[in-house]
N, C-alpha and C positions, 0 to 999 in steps of 0.2 A: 519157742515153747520152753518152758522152765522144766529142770529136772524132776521135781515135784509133779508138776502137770504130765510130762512123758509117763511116770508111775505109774499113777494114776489112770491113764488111758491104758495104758498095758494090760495094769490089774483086773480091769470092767472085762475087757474081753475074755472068748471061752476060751479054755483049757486048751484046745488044738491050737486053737490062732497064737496065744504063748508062746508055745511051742516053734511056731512057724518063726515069733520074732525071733526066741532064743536062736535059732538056726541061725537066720539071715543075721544077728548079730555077729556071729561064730564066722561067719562068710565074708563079711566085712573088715572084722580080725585078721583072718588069714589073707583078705587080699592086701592090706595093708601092710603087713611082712614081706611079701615076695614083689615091692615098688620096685623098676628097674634102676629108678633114680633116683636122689640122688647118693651115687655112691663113694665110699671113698676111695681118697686118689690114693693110685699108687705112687709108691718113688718110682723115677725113672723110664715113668712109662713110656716117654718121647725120646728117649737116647737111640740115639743113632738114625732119626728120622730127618732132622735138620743137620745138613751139610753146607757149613761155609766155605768160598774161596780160597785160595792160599793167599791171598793178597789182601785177606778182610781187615788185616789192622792197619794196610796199609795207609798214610797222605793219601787224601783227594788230589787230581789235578785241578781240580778247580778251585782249591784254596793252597797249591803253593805260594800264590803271590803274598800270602800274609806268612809266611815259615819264613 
């Protein structure tokens, strides 16, 4: 439906029923604001959740034969 044609049917309708869309638009508005998603990241938010080894930079044994 074109923006013209939505008007339009708006317009026809009674005075209450307006009213009713004005609402439900206002409703639609405000849920559109409080999305949980997608939000923005923050810095940092994963520090100190991944723990490496102490040996993680270590050589493979399975490729010293090419060192």
């Amino acid at each position: 439906m074109t923006d013209t044609k939505l008007k339009l049917e708006i317009n026809s309708l009674p005075k209450k029923m307006r009213e009713e869309v004005a609402d439900f638009v206002e409703f639609l508005k405000a849920k559109s604001k409080t999305k949980p998603y997608p939000k923005e990241r923050e810095f940092g938010f994963a520090k100190g959740k991944i723990k490496h080894k102490p040996d993680f930079d270590e050589p493979l044994n399975e490729f010293k034969e090419y060192m």
